[in-house]
N, C-alpha and C positions, 0 to 999 in steps of 0.2 A: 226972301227965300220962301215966300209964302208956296209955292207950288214943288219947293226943293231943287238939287240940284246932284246933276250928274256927272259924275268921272269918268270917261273912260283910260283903264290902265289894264297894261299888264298882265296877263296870268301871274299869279302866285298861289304858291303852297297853300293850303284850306280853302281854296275856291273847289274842290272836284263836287264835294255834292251840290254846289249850287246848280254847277256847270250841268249836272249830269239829270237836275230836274230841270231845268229849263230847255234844254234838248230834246229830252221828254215828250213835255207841254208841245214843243215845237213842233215835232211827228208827228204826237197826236191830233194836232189843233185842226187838222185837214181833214180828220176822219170824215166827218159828214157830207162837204162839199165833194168831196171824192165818190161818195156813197151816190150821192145823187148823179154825179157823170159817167157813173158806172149804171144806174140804174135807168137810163137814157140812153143807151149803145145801141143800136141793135140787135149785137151779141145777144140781151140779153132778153129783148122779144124774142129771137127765138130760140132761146132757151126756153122760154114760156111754152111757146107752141109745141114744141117738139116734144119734152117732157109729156103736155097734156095728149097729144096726140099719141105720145106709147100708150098713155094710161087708158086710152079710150079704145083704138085698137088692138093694143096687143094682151091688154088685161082687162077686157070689157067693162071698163068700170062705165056709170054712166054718167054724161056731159056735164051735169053739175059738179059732181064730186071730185070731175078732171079740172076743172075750174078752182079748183081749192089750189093747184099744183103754184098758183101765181101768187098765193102770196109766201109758199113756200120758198119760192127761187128768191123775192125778196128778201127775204129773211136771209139765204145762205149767202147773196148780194154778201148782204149789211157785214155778215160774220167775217166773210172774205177778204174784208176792205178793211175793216177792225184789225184780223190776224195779220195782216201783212204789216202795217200802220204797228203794230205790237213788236213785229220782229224787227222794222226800222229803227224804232226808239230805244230796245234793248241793245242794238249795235252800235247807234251812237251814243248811246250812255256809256256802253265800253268804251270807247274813241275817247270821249269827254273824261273818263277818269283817267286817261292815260295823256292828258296834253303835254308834258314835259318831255316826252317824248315822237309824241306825235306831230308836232307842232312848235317844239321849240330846242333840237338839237342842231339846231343850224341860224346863222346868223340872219337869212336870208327868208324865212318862216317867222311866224310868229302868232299868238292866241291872245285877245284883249277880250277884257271884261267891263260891262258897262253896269257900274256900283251909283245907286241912288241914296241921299243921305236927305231924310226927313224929318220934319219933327217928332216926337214919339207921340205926342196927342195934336192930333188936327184931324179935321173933317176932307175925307177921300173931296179928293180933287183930281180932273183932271186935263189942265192946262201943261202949256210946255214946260221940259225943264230948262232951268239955268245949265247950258253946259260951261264946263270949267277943266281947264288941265291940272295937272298931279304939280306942274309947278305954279299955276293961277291958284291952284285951291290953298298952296302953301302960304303966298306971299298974298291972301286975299285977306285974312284978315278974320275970315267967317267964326263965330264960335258953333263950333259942330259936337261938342260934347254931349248936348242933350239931341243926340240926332239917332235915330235908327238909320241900319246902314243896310242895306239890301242889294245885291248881285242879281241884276235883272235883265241883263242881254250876254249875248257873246259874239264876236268872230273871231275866224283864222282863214290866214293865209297859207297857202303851200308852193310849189312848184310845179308847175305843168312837165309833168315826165315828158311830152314829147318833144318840147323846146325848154328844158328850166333853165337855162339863162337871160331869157326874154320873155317868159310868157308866167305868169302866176296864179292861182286858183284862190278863189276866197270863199270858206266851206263856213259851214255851223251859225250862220247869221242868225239867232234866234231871239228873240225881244218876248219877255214874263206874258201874256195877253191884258193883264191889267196896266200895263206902260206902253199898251204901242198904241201910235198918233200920236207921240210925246215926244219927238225930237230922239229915244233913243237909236231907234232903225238907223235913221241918219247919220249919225255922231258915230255910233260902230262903225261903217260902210264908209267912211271919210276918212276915220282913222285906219283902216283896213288900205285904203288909197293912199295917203300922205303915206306908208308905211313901205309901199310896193315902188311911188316915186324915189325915194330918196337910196331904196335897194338898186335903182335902175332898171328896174321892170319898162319893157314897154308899151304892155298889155297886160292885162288883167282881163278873166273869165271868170265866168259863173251859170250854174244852170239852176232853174225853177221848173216845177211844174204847172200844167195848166191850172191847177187848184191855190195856187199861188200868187192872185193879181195883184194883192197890195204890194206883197215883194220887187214883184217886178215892175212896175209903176215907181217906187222908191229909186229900184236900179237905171231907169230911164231920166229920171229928175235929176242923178250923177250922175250922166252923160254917159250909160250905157247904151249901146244899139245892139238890135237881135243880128246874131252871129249865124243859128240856123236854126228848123225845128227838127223833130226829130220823134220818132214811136218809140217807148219802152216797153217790152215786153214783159207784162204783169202774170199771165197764166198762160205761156207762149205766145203761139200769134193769135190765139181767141180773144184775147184782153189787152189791150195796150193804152199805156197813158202818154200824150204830147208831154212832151218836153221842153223847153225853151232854153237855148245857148244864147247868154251876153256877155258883148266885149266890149273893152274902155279900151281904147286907145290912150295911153296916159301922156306923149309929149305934145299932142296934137289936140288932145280936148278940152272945153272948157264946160267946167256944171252947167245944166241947163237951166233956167229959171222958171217954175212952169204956175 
């Protein structure tokens, strides 16, 4: 157990503040790579130009001084992609403290938590973990008494309003950032799948953004395929971020091995 070992189980009762910083972390975690593909639009050259060109013509400032305007517009960039990235993370903080109902008033839904159980003194590692089921972990034998316990990923699944019989949505995939590359991403997204087969699902969706390659690289190794892409309109149509729709066909697929 030298590297530890992970559970995933269940939502339960006193998981909301973990839930609700690691959803957090997860919004936030984009801010910069986001910054930079906003900062790279065209949009947003001319912004630059136009800006500088009022201030030159229509308020005689002179050319230098209109030149200052560029790192102004980066700046209101950086702030923009911040504040939006703020209001994402504060609404699914809300979601995340409301899972027992958002997530699990139905048989057919469900919220799982990925809990790492450590030593309490060892040297940060980071190799995979041991994963283990809620009944492996029982009948394994482990003594986990001197273990710290940590809540360090989450999914959920929902129902695709437009077919929920056949079709399921798997939302809040979020992994601590000091645990991913660690088999947890994995092991939630698995569990999220085993979850939606044995419901009778026979799809499963999900969407990433373009700021999101590790995720969807992960959903691709599960034997997702791109479904479609798509523009979100971030500051209407002046600002838009790609989108990425994936689907699993779940009777027909098998994991890829990449």
């Amino acid at each position: 157990m030298s590297n530890g070992v992970l559970l995933v189980r269940d939502y339960q009762p006193g998981d909301e503040l973990s839930c609700a910083e690691i959803v957090h972390e997860g919004a936030m975690s984009t801010v910069n790579i986001s910054f930079v593909y906003a900062l790279i639009r065209e949009v947003t050259f001319q912004l630059m130009v136009l800006s500088s060109a009022v201030m030159f013509i229509f308020m005689g400032l002179p050319l230098t001084a209109c030149l200052y305007v560029i790192p102004g517009v980066i700046v209101f960039i950086y702030l923009a992609v911040w504040g939006g990235h703020v209001f994402k993370a504060l609404e699914q903080q809300q979601d995340a403290r409301n899972v027992p109902r958002a997530y699990m008033s139905s048989e057919n839904t469900g919220f799982w938590v990925a809990e790492v159980f450590e030593p309490f003194f060892t040297r940060e590692v980071t190799g995979k973990l041991a994963v283990v089921s809620d009944m492996g972990l029982k009948s394994s034998g482990l003594d986990l008494t001197n273990c710290r316990r940590t809540v360090v990923g989450t999914v959920a699944v929902t129902r695709n309003n437009l077919n929920p019989e056949k079709v399921a949505w798997i939302k809040r995939l979020n992994v601590r950032s000091k645990y991913r590359h660690r088999g947890v991403g994995t092991a939630l997204l698995s569990e999220a799948l085993s979850f939606c087969r044995t419901q009778g699902y026979d799809e499963v969706e999900l969407v990433t953004s373009e700021c999101q390659d590790t995720a969807r690289e992960l959903c691709f190794k599960q034997g997702f395929d791109l479904k479609q892409m798509y523009h979100k309109p971030v500051f209407g149509p002046l600002a838009t971020v790609t989108m990425y729709q994936l689907q699993c066909r779940l009777h027909s697929n098998q994991v890829k091995n990449f």
